[in-house]
N, C-alpha and C positions, 0 to 999 in steps of 0.2 A: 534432474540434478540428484547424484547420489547424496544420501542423508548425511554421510558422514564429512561433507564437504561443505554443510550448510554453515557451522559455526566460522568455520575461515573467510567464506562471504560475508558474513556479518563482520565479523571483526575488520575486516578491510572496505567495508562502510562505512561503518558509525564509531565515532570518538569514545574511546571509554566511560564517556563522563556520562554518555546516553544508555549504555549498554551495563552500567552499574546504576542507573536509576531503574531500570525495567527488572532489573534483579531485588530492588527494592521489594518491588510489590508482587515476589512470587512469597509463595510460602516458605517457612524455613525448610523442611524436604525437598522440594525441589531446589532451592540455594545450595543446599548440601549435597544434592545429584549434581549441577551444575560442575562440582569444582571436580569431578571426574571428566566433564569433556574434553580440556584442554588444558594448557598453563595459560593462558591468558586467563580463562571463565576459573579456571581456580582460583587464580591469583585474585580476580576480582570479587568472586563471591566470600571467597575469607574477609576479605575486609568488610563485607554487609554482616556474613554470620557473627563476626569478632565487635562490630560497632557499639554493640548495647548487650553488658555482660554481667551475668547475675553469679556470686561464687559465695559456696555455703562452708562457711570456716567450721572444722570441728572434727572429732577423733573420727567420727562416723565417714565425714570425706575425703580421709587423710587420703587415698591412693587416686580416687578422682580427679582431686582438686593438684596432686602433687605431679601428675600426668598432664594437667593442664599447664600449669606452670614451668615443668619443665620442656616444654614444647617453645613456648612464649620465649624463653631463652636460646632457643635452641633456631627459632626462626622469629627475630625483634622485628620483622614486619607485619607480624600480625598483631604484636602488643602495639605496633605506632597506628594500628588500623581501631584501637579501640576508644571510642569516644566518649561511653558512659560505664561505669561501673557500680556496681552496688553488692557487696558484701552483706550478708547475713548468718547467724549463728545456725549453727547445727550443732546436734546430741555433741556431749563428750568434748571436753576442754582439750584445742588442739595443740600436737607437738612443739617444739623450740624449733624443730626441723622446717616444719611444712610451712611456719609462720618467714624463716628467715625466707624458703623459697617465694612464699607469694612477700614478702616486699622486694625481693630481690627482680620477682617480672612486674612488678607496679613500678620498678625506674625504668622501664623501655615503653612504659604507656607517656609517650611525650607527648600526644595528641590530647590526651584525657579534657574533655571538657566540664563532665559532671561526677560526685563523688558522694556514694552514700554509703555511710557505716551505716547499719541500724544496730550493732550490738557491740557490746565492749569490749575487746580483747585487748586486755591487760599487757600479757606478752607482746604483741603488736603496738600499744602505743611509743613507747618507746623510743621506737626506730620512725614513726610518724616525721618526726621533722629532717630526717634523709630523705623523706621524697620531695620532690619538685616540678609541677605540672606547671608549665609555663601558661598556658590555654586555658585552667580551669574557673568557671564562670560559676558554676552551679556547686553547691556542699551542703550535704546534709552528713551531722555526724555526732554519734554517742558518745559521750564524754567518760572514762575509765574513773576510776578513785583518784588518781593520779594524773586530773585535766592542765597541768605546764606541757607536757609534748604535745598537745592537738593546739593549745592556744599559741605554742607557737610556728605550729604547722600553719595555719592562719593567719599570722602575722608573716610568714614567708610567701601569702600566695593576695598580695593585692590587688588580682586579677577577678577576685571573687564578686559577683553582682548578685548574686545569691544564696543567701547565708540560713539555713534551718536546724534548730537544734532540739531534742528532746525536753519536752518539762520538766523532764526528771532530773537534767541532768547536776553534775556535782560539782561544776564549772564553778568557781568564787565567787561573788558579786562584784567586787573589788578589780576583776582581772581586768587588764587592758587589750582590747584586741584592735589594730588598728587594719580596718577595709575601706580606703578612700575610693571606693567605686562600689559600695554597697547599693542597690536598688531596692530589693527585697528582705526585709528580717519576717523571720517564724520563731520564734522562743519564745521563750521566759519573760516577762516585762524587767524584773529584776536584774537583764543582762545588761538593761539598753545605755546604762551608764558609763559602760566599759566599753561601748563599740567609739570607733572614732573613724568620722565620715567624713566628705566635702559636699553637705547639706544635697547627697546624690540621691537619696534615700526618697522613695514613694510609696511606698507601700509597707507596711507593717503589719504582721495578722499575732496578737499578744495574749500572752494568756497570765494572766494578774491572778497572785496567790498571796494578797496582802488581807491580811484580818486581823480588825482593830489598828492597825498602824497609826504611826506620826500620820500628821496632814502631809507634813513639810519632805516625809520621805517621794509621797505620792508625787507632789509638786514637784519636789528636783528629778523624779524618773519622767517623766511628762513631758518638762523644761527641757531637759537632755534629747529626745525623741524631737521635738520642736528644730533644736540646732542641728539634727542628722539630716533633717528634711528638707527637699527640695522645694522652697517659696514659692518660686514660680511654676509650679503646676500643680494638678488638683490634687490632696494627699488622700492615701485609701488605708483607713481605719476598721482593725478587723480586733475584735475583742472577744475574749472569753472569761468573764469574772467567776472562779473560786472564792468567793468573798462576802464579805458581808455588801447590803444592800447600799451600806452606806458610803463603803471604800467602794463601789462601782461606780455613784453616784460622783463622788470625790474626783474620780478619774474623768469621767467625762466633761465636768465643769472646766478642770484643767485643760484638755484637750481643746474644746471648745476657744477659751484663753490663751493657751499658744500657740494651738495649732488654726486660726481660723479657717486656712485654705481647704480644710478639710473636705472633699467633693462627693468622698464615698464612706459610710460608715455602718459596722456590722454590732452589733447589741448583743449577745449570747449571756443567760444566767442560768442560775439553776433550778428556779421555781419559779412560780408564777407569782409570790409574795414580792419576789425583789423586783421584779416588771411592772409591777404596779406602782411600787415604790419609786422606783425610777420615773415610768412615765408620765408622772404629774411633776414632776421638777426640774425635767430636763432643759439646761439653757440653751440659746439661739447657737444656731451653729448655719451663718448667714451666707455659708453658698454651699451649704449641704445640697446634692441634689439625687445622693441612692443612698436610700436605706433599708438595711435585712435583719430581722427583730427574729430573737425566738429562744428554744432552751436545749442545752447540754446534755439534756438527755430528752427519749419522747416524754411527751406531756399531751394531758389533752386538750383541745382548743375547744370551744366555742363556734363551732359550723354555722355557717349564718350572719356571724355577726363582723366579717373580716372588711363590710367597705364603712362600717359608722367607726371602727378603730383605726382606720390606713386615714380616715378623714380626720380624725385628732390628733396622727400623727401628722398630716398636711400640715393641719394646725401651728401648729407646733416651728415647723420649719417651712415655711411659705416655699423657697426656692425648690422644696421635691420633688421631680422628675416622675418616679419611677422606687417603689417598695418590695419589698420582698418580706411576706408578716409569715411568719412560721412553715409553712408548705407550699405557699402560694405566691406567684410574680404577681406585679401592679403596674399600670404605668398609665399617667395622666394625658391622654388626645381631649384637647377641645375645649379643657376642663373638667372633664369625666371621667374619672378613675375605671381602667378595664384590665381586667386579666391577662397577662403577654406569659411566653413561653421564660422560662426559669435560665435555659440559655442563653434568651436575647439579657436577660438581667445579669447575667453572669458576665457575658462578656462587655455590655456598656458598663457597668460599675466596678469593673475589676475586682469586687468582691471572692472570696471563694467561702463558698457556701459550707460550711464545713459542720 
């Protein structure tokens, strides 16, 4: 059989839908040799190389990025072939030009499923609530000086199951963002007032920047997190306290009190003064059953002494499964706390270890 007759037997075998998953798992080189064989393996391989797409905004890739984009217009089945995007800043604050172009091929990305700003382009927000991703699940995105066009970029897309946003960012506390299909939050604790759910919500991973506060602020942010959450299943608590030991303390007790269902819970502080503090007071949390303790930045531990401390945190919450104390997995067979892979912990407690 001559070689150049091989792809036409292939293609008059197998369904495209096989013949684009094997192109999955070649390299991107060879994906990009591919779309020279034919028009069918072009056609198909642009849509694997075009699926998951990284674009560096900035004066430095004005001519790159503006040859990308006018391609995307030029043939809108490669932008319908692109299913994640992520944006990132490069040198040099870019054009009015090159911004109109890349929103102008981000409305041909109909498919888009996932969406990551990681940097602010002021210019670009703007025009944020002209696009419309019917599909999109996944967002992570930087908030400009000027966070009304992203909040209501977000309030146009309540397709969103997951929602992440920078610590930093300049968003209002006050703002209302309403995702009635939210699963996943990553921010700010401070936002969670302004999200508005239908208690779809399992997971939270929060990073608290309250010091010395009201009680009463802490309780109504808590409360709020409590009504986004889904009752009936197990909730997965992921915490990062900037704070004093006290207001760490404050939050869990709350947690604890409205959220009982709590199944999975993650502890992060900044020193080993407020872990002490913390874990001689921490209240019952009656179907806790994984927990991951440790600090925000390294510290050093205590080698040796990790099964008389995973045994006072048993202590502590009888229903524990399974720990994760600063480096190391745990998990109770028999009654006997033993060592397990950091994976197996990661993926039975939905935690992320961060």
């Amino acid at each position: 059989m001559a070689i150049d007759t091989i792809p036409l037997v292939i293609t008059r075998a197998l369904p495209d839908e096989l013949i684009t998953e094997a192109i999955q798992n070649l390299p991107k080189s060879d994906q990009a040799t591919l779309c020279q064989v034919s028009r069918l393996f072009q056609s198909l391989s642009l849509s694997v190389l075009n699926r998951a797409v990284t674009l560096r905004v900035g004066a430095s890739t004005s001519a790159t990025l503006g040859a990308f984009c006018s391609a995307l217009v030029a043939y809108p089945a490669r932008a319908a072939a692109i299913r994640s995007l992520t944006i990132r800043h490069a040198r040099g604050a870019p054009p009015s030009l090159l911004v109109e172009q890349l929103i102008e091929s981000m409305k041909l990305m109909r498919r888009l499923e996932r969406l990551e700003i990681h940097c602010s382009i002021d210019p670009m927000a703007p025009k944020l609530p002209s696009l419309f991703f019917p599909h999109l699940t996944d967002c992570l995105i930087a908030f400009p000086l000027d966070a009304h066009p992203v909040i209501q970029f977000l309030a146009n897309h309540p397709t969103i199951t997951h929602l992440r946003i920078p610590w930093s960012t300049s968003i209002p506390r006050d703002a209302l963002i309403p995702l009635p299909n939210l699963v996943y939050y990553d921010g700010p604790a401070r936002l969670i007032r302004g999200l508005r759910s239908t208690q779809t919500l399992r997971a939270a991973h929060l990073r608290w920047l309250f010091l010395n506060v009201h009680r009463a602020m802490i309780e109504d942010t808590v409360a709020a997190l409590s009504v986004l959450s889904d009752p009936h299943a197990p909730f997965i608590s992921s915490n990062e306290f900037y704070s004093t030991p006290e207001d760490a303390l404050a939050v869990l007790s709350y947690l604890a009190k409205y959220i009982p269902h709590t199944g999975s819970l993650q502890i992060r502080v900044t020193n080993q003064e407020s872990m002490d503090y913390i874990k001689g007071r921490l209240p019952p949390f009656e179907r806790l059953e994984y927990l991951a303790v440790g600090y925000l930045q390294e510290f050093p531990t205590h080698k040796g002494s990790e099964r008389s401390e995973i045994q006072a945190w048993a202590d502590a919450f009888p229903s524990l499964q399974a720990c994760y104390l600063y480096d190391t997995a745990w998990r109770k067979l028999g009654g006997v706390w033993r060592e397990c892979s950091t994976d197996e912990f990661r993926v039975d407690s939905g935690l992320l270890l961060l």
